[in-house]
N, C-alpha and C positions, 0 to 999 in steps of 0.2 A: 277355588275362590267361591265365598258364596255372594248367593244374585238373589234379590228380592223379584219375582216376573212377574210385570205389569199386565200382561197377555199370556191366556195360555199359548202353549209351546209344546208344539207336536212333540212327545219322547222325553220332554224335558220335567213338564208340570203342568199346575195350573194358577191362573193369575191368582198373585197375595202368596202362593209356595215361598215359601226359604229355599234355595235348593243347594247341593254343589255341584259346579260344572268347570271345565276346562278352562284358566284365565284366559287364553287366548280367544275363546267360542264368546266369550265375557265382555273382552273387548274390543273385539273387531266384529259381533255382530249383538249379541241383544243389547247393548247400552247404548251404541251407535243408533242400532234402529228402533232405539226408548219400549221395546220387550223388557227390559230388567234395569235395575238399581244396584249399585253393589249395595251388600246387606251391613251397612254399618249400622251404628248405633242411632245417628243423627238422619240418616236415610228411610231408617223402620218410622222414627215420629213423625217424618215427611211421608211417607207412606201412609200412613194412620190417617195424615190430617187431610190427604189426597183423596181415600180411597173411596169417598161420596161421587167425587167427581168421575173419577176413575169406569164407577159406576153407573153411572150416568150415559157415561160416551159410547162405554160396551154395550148399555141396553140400546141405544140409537142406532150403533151401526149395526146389531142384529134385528132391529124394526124395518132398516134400508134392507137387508138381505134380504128379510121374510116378503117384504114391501115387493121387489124386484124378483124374487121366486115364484110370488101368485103372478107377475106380469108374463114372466117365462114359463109357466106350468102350463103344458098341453103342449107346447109348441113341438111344428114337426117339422123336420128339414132334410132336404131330399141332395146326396153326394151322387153325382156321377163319375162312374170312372172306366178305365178300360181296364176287359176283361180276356182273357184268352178262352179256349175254345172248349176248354172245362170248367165255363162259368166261376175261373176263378180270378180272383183281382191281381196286377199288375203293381207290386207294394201292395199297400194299406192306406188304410183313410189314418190320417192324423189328425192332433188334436188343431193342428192350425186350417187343417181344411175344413173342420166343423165349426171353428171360431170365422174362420172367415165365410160359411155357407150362414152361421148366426148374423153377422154384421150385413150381410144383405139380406136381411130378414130386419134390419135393424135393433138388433141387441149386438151391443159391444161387450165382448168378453176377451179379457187376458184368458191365452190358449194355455196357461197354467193352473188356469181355475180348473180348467175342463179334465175329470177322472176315468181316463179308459181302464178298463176292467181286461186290459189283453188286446193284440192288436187286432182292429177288423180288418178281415183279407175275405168276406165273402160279400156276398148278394143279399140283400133282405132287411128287415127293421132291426135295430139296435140300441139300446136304452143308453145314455150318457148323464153321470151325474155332473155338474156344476157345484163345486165347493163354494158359497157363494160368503160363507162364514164357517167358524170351528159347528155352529151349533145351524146354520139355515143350508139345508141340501136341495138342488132343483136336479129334476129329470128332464133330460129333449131326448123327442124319439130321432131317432139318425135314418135315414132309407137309401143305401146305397142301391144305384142302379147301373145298369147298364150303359156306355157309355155310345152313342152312336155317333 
């Protein structure tokens, strides 16, 4: 099936692509959640006569991201956990311990924004990206410590 994507789409494209993709992936998830159009005939001039707008809302919600990245830039947050007796961690820090060590810092983040690079299982400072847009990335330094 082809899908006109209104947003890019990890793996898929990018917004205004023709693409083809799976009908199912078609319609059970980018037209449902207004990523894509099927690409007919009368959909492409609806596309055309949108795509002002279209642009518009994109440029907005990456001014909110970049807006909300210099709010979150520098910020440092400190996980406590328990350790055994070679300094090493009990599990790992997750991405919901760090969303919720953020949220008592006061920033609220979907712990799916948040990009671990591998899991942390040690002691020490940690850099974690925030996906906060396709195009806007924030860093928070992480400092897990010792748990007393």
């Amino acid at each position: 099936m082809q899908v006109i994507l209104l947003e890019d789409v990890r793996g898929i494209g990018q917004r205004g692509d023709v693409v083809r993709v799976k009908p199912g992936f078609a319609r059970n998830y980018l037209i449902p959640h207004g990523r894509g159009l099927a690409a007919t005939a009368a959909n492409q001039k609806f596309y055309e006569a949108q795509k002002k707008k279209i642009d518009l809302r994109h440029s907005q919600k990456r001014d909110e991201a970049a807006a909300r990245a210099a709010e979150i830039a520098g910020l440092r947050v400190t996980i406590a956990k328990r350790v055994g007796e070679s300094e090493t961690l009990y599990g790992s820090v997750t991405a919901a311990d760090i969303a919720a060590a953020l949220e008592a810092k006061g920033v609220s983040i979907d712990k799916r924004r948040l990009s671990l690079h591998g899991a942390i299982k040690t002691l020490g400072e940690h850099i974690v990206h925030l996906d906060l847009h396709p195009e806007v990335v924030a860093e928070v330094q992480v400092t897990v410590v010792a748990e007393e």
